[in-house]
TIDREN-724050 format. One record per residue (C-alpha): z, x, y negated; residue in one letter. Coordinates in Angstrom, 1 decimal. Layout:
# residues N
Z  X  Y  aa
Z  X  Y  a $
...
END
This chain:
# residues 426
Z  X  Y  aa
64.0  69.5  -64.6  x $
65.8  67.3  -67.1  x $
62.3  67.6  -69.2  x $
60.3  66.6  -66.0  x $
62.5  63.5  -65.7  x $
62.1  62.4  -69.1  x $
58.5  62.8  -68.7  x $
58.3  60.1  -65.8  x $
60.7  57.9  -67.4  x $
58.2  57.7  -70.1  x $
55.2  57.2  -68.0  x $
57.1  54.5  -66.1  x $
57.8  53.0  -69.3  x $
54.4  53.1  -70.3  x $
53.2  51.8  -66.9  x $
54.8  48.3  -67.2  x $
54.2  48.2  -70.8  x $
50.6  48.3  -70.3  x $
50.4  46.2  -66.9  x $
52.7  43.9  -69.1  x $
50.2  43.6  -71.9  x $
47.6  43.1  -69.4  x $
49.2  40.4  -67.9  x $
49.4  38.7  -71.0  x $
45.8  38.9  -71.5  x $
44.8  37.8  -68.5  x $
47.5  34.7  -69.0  x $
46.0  33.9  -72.6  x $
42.3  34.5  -71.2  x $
42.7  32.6  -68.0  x $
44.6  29.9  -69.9  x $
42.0  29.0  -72.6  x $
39.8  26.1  -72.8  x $
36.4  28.1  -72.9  x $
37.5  30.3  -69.4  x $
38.6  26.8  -67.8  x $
35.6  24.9  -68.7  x $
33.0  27.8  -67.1  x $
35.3  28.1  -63.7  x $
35.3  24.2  -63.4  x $
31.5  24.3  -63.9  x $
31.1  26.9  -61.3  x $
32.8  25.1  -58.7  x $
31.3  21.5  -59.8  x $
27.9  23.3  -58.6  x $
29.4  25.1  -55.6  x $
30.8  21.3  -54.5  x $
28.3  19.3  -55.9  x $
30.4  16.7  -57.3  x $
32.2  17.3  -61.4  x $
35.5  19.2  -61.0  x $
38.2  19.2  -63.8  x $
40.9  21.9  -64.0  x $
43.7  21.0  -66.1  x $
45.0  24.4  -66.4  x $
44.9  28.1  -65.0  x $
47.9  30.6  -64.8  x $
48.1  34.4  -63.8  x $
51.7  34.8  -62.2  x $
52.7  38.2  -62.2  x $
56.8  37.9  -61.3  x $
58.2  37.1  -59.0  x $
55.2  37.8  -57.0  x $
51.5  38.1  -58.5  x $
49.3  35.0  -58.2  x $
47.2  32.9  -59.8  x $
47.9  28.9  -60.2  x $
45.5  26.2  -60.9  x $
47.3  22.6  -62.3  x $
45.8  18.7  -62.6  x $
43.0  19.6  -60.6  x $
40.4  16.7  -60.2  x $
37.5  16.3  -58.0  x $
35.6  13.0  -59.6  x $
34.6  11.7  -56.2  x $
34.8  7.8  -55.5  x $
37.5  7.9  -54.9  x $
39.0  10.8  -56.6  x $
40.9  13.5  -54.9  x $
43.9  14.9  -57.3  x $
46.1  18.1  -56.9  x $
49.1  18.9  -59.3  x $
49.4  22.1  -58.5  x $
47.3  24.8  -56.6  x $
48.6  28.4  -56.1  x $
47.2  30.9  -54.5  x $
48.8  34.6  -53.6  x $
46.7  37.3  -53.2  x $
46.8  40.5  -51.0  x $
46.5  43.0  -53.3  x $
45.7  46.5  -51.4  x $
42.7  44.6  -50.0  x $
41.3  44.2  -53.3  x $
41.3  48.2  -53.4  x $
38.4  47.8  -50.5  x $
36.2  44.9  -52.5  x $
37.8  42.2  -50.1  x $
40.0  39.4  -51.5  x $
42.2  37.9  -48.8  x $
44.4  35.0  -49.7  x $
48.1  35.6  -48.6  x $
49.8  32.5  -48.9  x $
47.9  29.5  -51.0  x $
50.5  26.5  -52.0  x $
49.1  23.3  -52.2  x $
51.5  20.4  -53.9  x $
51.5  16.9  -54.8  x $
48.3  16.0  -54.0  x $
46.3  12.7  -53.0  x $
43.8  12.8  -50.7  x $
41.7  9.9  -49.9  x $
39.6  9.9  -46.6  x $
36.5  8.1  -48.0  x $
36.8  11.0  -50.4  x $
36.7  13.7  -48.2  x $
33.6  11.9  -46.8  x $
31.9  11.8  -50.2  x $
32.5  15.0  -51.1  x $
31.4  16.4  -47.4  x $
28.2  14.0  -48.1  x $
27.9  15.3  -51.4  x $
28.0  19.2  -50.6  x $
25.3  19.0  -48.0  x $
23.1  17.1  -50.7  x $
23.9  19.9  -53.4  x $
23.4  22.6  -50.2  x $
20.3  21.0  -47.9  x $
19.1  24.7  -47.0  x $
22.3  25.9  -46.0  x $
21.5  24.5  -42.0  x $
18.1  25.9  -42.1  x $
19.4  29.1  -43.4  x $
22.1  29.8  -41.2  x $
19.7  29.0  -38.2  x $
16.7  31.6  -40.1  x $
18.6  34.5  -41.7  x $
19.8  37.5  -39.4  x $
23.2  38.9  -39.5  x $
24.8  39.8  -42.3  x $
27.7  41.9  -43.5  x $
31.0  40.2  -43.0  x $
32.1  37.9  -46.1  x $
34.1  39.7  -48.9  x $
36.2  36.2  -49.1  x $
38.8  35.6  -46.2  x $
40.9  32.1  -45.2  x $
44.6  32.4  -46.1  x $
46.7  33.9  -43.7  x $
49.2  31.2  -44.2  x $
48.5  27.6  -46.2  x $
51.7  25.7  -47.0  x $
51.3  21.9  -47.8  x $
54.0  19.8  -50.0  x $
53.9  16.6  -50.3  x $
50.4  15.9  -49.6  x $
49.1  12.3  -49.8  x $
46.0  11.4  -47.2  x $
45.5  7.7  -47.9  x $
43.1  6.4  -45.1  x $
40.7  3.7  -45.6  x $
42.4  0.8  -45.6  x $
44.6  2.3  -48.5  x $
47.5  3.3  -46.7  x $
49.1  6.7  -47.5  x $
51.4  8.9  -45.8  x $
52.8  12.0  -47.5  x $
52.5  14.8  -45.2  x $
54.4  18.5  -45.7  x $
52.8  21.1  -43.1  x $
52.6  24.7  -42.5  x $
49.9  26.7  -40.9  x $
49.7  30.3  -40.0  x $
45.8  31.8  -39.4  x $
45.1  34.0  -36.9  x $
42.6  36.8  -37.8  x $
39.5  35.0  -36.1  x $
40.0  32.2  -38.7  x $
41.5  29.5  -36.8  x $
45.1  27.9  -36.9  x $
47.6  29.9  -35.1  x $
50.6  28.1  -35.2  x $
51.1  24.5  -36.9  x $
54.0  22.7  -38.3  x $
53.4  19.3  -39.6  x $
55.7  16.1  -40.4  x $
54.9  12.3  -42.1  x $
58.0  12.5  -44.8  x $
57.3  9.1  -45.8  x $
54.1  6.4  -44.8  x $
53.8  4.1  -41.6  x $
54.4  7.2  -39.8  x $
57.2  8.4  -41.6  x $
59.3  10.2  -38.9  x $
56.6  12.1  -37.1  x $
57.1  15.6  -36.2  x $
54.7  18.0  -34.3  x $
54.1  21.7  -33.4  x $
51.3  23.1  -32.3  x $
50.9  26.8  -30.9  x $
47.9  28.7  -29.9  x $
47.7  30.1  -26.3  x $
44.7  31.8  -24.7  x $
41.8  29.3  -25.4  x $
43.9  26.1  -26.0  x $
46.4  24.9  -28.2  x $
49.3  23.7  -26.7  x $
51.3  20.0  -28.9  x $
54.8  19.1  -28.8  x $
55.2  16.1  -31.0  x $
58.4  13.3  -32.0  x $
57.2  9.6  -32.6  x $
59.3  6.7  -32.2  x $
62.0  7.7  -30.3  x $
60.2  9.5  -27.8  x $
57.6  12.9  -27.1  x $
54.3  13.2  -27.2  x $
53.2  16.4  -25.2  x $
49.8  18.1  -24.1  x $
47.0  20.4  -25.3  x $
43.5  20.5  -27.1  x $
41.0  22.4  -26.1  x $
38.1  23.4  -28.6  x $
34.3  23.5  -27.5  x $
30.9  22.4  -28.4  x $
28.2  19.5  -28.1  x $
25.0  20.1  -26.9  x $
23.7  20.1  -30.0  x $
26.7  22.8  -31.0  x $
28.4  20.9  -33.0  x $
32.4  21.3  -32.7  x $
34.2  19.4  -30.3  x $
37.8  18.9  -28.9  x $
38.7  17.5  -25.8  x $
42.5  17.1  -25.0  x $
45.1  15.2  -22.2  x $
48.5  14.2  -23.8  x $
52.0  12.5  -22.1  x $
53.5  10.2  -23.9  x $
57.3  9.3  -23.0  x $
59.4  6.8  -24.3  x $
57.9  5.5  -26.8  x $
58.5  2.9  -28.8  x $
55.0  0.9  -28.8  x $
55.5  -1.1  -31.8  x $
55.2  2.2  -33.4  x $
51.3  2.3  -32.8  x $
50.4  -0.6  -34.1  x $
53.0  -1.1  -37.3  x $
52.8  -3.3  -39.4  x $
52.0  -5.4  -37.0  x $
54.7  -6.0  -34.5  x $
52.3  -7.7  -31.5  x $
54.4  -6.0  -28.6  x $
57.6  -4.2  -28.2  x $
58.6  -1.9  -25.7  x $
59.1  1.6  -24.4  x $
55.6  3.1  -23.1  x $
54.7  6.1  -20.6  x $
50.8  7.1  -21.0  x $
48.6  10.0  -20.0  x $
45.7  10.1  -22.3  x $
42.5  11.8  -21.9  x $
40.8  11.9  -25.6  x $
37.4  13.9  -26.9  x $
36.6  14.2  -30.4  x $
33.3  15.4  -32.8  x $
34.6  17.4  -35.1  x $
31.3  17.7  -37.1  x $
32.3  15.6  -39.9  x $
35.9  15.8  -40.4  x $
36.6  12.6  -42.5  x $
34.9  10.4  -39.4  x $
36.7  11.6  -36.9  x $
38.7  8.1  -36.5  x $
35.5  7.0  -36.2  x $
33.9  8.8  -33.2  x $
37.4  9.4  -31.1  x $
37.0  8.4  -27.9  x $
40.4  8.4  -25.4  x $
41.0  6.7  -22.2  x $
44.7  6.1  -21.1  x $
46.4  4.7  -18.4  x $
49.6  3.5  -19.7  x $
52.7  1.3  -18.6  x $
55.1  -0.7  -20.9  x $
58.8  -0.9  -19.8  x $
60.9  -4.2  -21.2  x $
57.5  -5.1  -22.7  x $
57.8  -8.8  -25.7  x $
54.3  -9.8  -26.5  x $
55.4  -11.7  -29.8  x $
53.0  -14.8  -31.1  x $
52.4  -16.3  -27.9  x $
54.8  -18.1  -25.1  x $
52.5  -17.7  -21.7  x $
54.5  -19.7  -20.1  x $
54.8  -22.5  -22.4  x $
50.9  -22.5  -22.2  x $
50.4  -22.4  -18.6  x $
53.3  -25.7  -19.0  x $
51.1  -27.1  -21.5  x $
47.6  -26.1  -21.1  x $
46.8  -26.4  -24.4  x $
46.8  -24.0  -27.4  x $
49.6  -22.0  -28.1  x $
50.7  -19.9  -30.9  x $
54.2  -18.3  -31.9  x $
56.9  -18.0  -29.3  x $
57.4  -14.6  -27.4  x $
56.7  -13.5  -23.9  x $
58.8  -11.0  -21.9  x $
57.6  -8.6  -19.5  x $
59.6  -6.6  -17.1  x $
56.7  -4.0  -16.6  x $
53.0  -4.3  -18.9  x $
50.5  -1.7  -17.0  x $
46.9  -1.2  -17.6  x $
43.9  1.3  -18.9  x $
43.2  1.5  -22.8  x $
40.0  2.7  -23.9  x $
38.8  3.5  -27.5  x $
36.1  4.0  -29.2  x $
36.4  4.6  -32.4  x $
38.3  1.8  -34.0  x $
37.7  -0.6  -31.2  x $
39.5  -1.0  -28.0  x $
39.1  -2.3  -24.7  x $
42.4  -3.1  -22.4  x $
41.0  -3.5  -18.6  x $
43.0  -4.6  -15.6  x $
46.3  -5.9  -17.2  x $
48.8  -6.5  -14.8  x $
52.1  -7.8  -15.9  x $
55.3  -8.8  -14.1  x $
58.7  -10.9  -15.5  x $
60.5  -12.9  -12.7  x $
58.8  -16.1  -12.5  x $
55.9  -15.3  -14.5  x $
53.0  -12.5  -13.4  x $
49.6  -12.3  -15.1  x $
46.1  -10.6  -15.3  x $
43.0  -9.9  -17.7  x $
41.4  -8.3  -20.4  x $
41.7  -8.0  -23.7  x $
38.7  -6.2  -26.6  x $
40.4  -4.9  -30.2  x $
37.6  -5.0  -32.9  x $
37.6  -2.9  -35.4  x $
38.7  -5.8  -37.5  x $
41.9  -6.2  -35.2  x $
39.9  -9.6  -34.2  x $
41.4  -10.4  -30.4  x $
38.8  -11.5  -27.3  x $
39.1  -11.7  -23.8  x $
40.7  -13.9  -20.9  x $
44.1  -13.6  -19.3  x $
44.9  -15.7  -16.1  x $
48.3  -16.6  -15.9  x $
50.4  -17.6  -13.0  x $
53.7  -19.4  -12.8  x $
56.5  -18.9  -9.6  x $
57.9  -22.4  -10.3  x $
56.3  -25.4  -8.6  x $
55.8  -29.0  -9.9  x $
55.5  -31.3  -6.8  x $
55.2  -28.3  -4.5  x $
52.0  -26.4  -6.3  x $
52.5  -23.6  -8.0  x $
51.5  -23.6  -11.8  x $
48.4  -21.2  -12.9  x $
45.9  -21.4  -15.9  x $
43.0  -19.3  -17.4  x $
43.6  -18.8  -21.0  x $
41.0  -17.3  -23.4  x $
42.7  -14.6  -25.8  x $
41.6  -14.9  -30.0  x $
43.3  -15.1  -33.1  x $
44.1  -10.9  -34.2  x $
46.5  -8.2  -33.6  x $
49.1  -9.7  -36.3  x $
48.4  -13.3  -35.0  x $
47.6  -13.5  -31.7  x $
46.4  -16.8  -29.6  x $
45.7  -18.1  -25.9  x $
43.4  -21.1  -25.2  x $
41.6  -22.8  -22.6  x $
38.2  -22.3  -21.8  x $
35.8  -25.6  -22.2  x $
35.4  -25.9  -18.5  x $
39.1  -25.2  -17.8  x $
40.0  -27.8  -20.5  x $
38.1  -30.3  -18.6  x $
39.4  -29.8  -15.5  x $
42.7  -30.4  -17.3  x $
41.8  -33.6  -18.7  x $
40.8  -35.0  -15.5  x $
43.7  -33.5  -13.4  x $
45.8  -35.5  -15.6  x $
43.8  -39.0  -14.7  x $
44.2  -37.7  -10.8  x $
48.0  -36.7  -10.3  x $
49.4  -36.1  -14.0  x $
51.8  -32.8  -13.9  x $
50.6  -31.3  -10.8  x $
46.9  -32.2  -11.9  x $
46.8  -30.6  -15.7  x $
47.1  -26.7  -14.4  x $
45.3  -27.2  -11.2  x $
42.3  -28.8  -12.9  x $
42.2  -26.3  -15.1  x $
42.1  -23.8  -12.5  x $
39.4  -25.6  -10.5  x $
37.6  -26.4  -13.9  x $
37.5  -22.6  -14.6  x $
35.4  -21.9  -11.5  x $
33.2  -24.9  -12.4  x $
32.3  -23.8  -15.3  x $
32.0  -19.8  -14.1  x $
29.2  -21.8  -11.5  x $
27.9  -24.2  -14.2  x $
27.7  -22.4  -17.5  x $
25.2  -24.4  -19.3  x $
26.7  -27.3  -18.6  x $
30.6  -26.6  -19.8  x $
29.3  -23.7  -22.1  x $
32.3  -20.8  -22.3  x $
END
């Protein structure tokens, strides 16, 4: 028996010995110049746009892996990665397959434009894959599976303007290849502070998110276009938010907002989806401060007005985007004294158009004061003036019965010009 022992002691011994040697080899062959060069050229024609690999690891302890650092993708812009890991499962390698258990992606940037140039540039590098797809019958399922799990550290996506928020995330894969369970949250960025969670159920996923002080709630549901092309569709709550938060830096409007949004997305191209968004929401704004204009001092003054706040005990109305524009549509608002009405288009430029008509409780001489103001300037500066026709009816309300005269002319000088556009223009 003792002889037996000493026997498997031995081949024990020379078991890690050997896997030990081999795992040096495989570090100083996966770690040389030569093996480096030939993988990045592999995937530079599998992506269609020059890869560099900085360097390339075989991690045996304290669980086998292989790492990939300084990895470059030389789009314009250029998307970086400090460190890729990825942890195989290795009894499915026995069978031919290789499944990804965990893959570790941290410290990287990631520009939107350059998602979009590479997306652009694989298709170029790939134009029969579409036609293929369509042609070829069904093969045997792929020996190469998604990750079961993908774990994100501080992952930079920089939109296009150039802003960056650093992102840490974890999502779990169900076995059909789609996201299971999510966890994401902005640990620095404008929207430093966000937190979500989003579970599978059935045929939807349902979101639970934190932003600005208050919840954002609903559920996606995936589908397809009638060309087949993915597409979401989705309804979300939003309660008690602070507004300011959705449109930081600039601080046009503070407040706490309740909204139910219906939103549908094409998810064809991933790095446009800002673009072709489209969501409709009825929302009201509670304690609502339009900053940059007074409305009242410009109903007093008829004139142009910039700077000075407005405060609102309720701001209600429908939002609806497309893309990077918006349109707001029947804006009712309500403070005391003051009450107004209109609409307002956001260009993608954050340019301001549109007309409010605002109306003032307080009478001069007995007539209560109200003037049509025509909304410009942008988000971060806003301004209200009046129309040509309206200024008009100003000027000569003033001759007639100065006070009283100046809004009511303008008033009655608005409806003029509605009638007589090509005489008094807008």
């Amino acid at each position: 028996m003792a002889r037996v022992l000493k026997w498997l002691l031995a081949l024990v011994a020379i078991f890690v010995v050997l896997i030990g040697a081999i795992a040096f080899a495989l570090h100083l062959w996966v770690g040389s110049a030569d093996f480096r060069a030939r993988v990045a050229q592999e995937i530079s024609a599998a992506v269609g746009v020059p890869v560099e690999l900085g360097g390339l690891d075989v991690d045996v302890w304290p669980l086998p892996g292989v790492a990939v650092d300084r990895v470059q993708v030389k789009s314009r812009p250029p998307l970086t990665f400090e460190r890729i890991e990825a942890r195989p499962v290795w009894s499915a390698l026995l069978h031919r397959k290789l499944e990804i258990a965990t893959l570790y992606v941290r410290n990287a940037v990631v520009p939107q434009d350059a998602i979009a140039a590479v997306a652009a540039a694989f298709r170029k590098a790939h134009p029969e894959d579409g036609a293929m797809k369509k042609e070829k019958a069904p093969q045997e399922p792929s020996s190469v599976t998604l990750p079961q799990r993908i774990v994100l550290e501080q992952v930079t996506w920089v939109d296009t303007k150039g802003a960056g928020n650093v992102v840490d995330a974890t999502v779990h894969m169900d076995d059909d290849g789609l996201p299971g369970h999510v966890d994401f949250a902005v640990t620095q960025g404008r929207w430093q502070g966000v937190k979500a969670k989003l579970q599978r159920a059935a045929k939807l996923w349902q979101f639970d998110g934190q932003v600005g002080g208050g919840t954002i709630k609903g559920h996606f549901v995936p589908g397809k276009t009638t060309r087949g092309d993915p597409l979401v569709t989705g309804e979300l709550d939003t309660s008690n938010v602070e507004v300011s938060y959705f449109t930081a830096p600039s601080k046009t409007m503070t407040g706490r907002l309740e909204a139910h949004t219906q939103l549908q997305a094409d998810l064809r191209d991933l790095a446009a989806v800002a673009d072709v968004l489209h969501t409709q929401t009825k929302f009201t704004v509670h304690n609502a401060v339009v900053h940059g204009i007074d409305l009242a001092q410009a109903v007093k003054t008829v004139g142009i007005n910039r700077g000075g706040e407005t405060h609102l005990d309720t701001l209600a109305g429908q939002l609806t985007t497309h893309g990077r524009t918006a349109e707001l549509r029947n804006l009712v608002a309500s403070s005391g004294a003051l009450s107004a009405t209109g609409n307002v288009n956001v260009a993608a430029n954050k340019n301001l158009s549109g007309s409010v008509n605002v109306n003032l409780a307080e009478k001069v001489a007995g007539t209560a004061l109200g003037v049509p103001l025509i909304v410009g300037g942008t988000l971060d500066s806003p301004s209200v003036t009046l129309s040509r026709s309206a200024l008009l009816g100003a000027a000569i309300g003033t001759v007639i019965a100065p006070g009283v005269g100046t809004a009511g002319g303008a008033k009655v000088g608005d409806k003029l010009g509605d009638t007589l556009k090509g005489l008094f223009g807008k």
